[in-house]
N, C-alpha and C positions, 0 to 999 in steps of 0.2 A: 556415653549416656544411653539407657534404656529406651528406646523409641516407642516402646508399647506404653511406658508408663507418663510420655508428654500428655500433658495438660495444656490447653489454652489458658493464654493470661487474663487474669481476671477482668472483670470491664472497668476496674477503675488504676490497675495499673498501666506505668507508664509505655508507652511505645515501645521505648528498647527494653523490653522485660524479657520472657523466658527465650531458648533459642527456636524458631517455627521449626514445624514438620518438612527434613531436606526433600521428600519427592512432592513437595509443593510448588507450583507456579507462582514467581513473582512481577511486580510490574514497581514501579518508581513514580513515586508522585511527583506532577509536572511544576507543582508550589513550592515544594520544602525539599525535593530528592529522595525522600524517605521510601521506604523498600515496604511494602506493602503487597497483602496477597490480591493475586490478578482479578480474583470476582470481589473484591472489597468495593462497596458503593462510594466510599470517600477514604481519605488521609485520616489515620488514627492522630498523626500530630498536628496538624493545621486544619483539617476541616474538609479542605477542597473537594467537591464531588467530583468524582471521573465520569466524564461524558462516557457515555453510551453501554455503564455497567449501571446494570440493573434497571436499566430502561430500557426504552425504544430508540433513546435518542443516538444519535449516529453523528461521531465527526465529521464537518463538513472540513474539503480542500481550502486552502486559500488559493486557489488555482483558478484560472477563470476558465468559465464551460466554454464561453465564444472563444475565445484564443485557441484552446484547444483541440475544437472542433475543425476551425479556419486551418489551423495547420496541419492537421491529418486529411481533411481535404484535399488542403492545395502539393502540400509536400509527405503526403502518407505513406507511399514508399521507400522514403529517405531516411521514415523514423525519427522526425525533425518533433512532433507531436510528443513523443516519449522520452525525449531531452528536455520539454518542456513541463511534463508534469514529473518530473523524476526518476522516471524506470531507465535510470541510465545503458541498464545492460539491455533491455528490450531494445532503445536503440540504437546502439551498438551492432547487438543481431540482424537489425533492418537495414542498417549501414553495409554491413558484411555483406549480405544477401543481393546488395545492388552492384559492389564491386565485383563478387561472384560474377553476376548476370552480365556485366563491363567485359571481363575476363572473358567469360566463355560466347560472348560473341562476338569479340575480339577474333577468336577461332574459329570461327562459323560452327561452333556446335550444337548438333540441336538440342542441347540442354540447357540451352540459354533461355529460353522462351519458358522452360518448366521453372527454373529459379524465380523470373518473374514471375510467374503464375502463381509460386504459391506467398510474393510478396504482396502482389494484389490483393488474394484471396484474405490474407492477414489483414494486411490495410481494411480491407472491406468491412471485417467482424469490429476489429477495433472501434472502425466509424461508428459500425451499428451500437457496440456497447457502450460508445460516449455518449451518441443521441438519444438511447433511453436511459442515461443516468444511472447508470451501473458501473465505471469505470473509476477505477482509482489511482492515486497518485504513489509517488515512490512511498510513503508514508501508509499507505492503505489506510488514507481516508478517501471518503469518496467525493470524487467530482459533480456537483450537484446539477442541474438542469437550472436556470431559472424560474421551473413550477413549482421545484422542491425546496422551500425554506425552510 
């Protein structure tokens, strides 16, 4: 097929009508599965509007903000905080970082102190970016504040 000479399908054909443009972005509607382009404001076959195309509006986590504050708090080095809202391998890496830091003073080395240093240093940003309601979940939705409904 000619690519220069696609056409969009008209506005009263159906959904599965002509084949889209392949260097287009697609996205899956969360109602019907239907394959739809990623800035589409809603589903050509159901209806469904996609939060946060063509708005302002922004998916919120079902994640709770206190939990996940509580535990990069208390266990923020551990990475316990990032199992809990879904970045499994973030912590994973925080996991790593501590056994590291286990190991190498195990050995008296002074690079033990540096591998904490820069888990802290992490820990610390991460806290700052949950508290101001910037931080997101495996899903990259965001973790809301309870100011922000």
């Amino acid at each position: 097929m000619d690519m220069t000479s696609w056409q969009p399908p008209a506005a009263d054909a159906p959904a599965s009508g002509p084949t889209p443009d392949p260097g287009a972005a697609f996205a899956f509607c969360a109602g019907c599965g239907q394959r739809i382009a990623f800035t589409a404001p809603r589903c050509p076959r159901c209806g469904l509007a996609r939060a946060g195309v063509g708005s302002d509006e922004e998916v919120a986590s079902p994640k709770s903000y206190g939990v996940a504050v509580a535990l990069c708090g208390v266990f923020g080095v551990l990475g316990v905080h990032h199992f809990y809202i879904g970045n499994h391998l973030h912590g994973f890496l925080d996991v790593l970082l501590v056994v590291v830091f286990c190991v190498l003073l195990a050995f008296n080395s002074p690079f033990a102190l540096f591998v904490l240093l820069i888990d802290v240093i992490h820990t610390t940003y991460v806290f700052f970016v949950l508290i101001v309601g910037k931080q997101r979940d495996g899903q990259g939705r965001l973790i809301r504040t309870p100011t922000q409904t």
